[in-house]
C-alpha positions as CSV (number, residue, x, y, z in Angstrom):
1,X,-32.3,32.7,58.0
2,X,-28.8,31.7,57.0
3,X,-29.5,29.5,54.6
4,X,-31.7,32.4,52.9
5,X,-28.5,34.5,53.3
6,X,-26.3,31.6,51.6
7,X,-28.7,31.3,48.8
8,X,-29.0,35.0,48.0
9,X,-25.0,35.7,48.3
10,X,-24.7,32.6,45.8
11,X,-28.0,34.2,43.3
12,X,-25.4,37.5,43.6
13,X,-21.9,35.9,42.7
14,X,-24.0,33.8,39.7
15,X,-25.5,37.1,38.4
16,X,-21.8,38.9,38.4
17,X,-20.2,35.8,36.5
18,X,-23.1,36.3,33.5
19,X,-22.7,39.7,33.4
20,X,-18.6,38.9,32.7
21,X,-19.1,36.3,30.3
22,X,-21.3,38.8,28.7
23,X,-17.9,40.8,28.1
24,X,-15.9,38.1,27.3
25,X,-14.5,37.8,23.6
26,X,-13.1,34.4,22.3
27,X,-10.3,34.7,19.5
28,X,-10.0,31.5,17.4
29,X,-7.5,30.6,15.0
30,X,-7.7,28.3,12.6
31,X,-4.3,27.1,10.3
32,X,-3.3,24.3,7.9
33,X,0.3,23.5,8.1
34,X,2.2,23.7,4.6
35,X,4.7,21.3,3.2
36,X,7.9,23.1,2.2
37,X,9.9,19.6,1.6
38,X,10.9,18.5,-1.5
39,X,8.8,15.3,-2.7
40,X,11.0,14.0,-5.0
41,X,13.7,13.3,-1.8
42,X,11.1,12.7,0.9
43,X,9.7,9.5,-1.2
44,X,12.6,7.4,-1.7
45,X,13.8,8.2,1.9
46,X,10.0,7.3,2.6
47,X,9.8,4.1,0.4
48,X,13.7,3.1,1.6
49,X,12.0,3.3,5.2
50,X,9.4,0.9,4.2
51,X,11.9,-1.5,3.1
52,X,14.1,-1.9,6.2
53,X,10.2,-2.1,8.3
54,X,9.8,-5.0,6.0
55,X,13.0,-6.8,6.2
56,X,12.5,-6.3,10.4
57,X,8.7,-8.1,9.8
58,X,10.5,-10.9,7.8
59,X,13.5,-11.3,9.9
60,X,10.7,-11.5,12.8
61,X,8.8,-14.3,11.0
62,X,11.8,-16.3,10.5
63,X,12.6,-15.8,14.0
64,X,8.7,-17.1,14.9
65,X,8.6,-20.2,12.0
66,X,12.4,-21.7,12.4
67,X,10.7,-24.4,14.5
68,X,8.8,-25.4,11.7
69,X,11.4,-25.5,9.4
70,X,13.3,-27.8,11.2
71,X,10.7,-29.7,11.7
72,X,10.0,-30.2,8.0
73,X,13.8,-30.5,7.7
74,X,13.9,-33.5,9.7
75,X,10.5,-35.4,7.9
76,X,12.6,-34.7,4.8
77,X,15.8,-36.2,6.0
78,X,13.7,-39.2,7.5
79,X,11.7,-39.9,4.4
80,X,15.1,-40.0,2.2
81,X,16.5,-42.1,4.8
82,X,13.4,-44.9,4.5
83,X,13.0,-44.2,0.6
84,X,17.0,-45.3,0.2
85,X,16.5,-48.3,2.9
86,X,13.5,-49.3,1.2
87,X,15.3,-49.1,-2.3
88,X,18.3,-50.4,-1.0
89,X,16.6,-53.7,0.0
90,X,14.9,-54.0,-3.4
91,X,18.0,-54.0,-4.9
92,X,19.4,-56.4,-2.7
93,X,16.7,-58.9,-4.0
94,X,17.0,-57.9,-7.2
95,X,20.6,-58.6,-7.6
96,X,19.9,-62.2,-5.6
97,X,17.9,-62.8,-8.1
98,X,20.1,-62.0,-11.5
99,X,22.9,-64.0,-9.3
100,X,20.8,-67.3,-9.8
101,X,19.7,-66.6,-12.7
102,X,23.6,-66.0,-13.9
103,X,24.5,-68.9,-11.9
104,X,21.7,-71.1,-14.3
105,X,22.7,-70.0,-17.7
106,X,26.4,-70.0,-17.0
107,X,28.7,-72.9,-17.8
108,X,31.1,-72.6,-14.5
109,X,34.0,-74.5,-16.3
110,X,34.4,-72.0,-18.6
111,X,33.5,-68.7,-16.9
112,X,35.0,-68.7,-13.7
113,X,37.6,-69.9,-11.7
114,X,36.7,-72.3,-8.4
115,X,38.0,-69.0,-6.4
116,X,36.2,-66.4,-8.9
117,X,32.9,-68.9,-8.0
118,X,33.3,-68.0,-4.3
119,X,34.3,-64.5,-4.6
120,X,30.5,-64.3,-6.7
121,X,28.6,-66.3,-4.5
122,X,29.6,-63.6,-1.3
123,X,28.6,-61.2,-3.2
């Protein structure tokens, strides 16, 4: 019997809250919000924004890639270094080579001195 009672005081309450909502009124407004500023300041303010958000992004990049540019610094330095050791013995040969070949056309007597003769050769 109190569960009939429970369900019936419930039926009651839910017929009262229809009845209200019957009553009820619902205002809605709708807007659009209107753009009194000046274009022609806003968009170089705008773009000049942009730029300084793109300088940050690039100084951000550098800060991420400097790694890598030292890296590629230090391949370059290491191939110039090679390249002129490499040259640098060619040359060596080279000039080792004219030196006999100066020393086989040359008549000694004449062109140099018994010192100037050593002073060549240690070169």
């Amino acid at each position: 019997m109190e569960t009939r009672t429970a369900i019936e005081a419930t039926e009651a309450q839910f017929r009262q809250l229809n009845g209200d909502i019957k009553y009820s009124t619902l205002h809605i407004v709708f807007f659009k919000p209107i753009d009194t500023s000046n274009p022609f300041l806003t968009e170089p303010a705008d773009a000049f924004k942009g730029g300084v958000g793109n300088l940050r992004a690039f100084a951000v990049v550098l800060v991420a890639v400097w790694p890598f540019g030292l890296l590629v610094i230090g391949v370059a330095v290491a191939l110039r270094r090679w390249k002129k050791k490499r040259k640098g013995g060619r040359n060596r040969k080279r000039l080792s080579y004219l030196k006999i070949e100066f020393l086989n056309a040359t008549n000694w007597d004449v062109a140099l001195s018994p010192d100037d003769r050593t002073q060549f050769l240690e070169l």
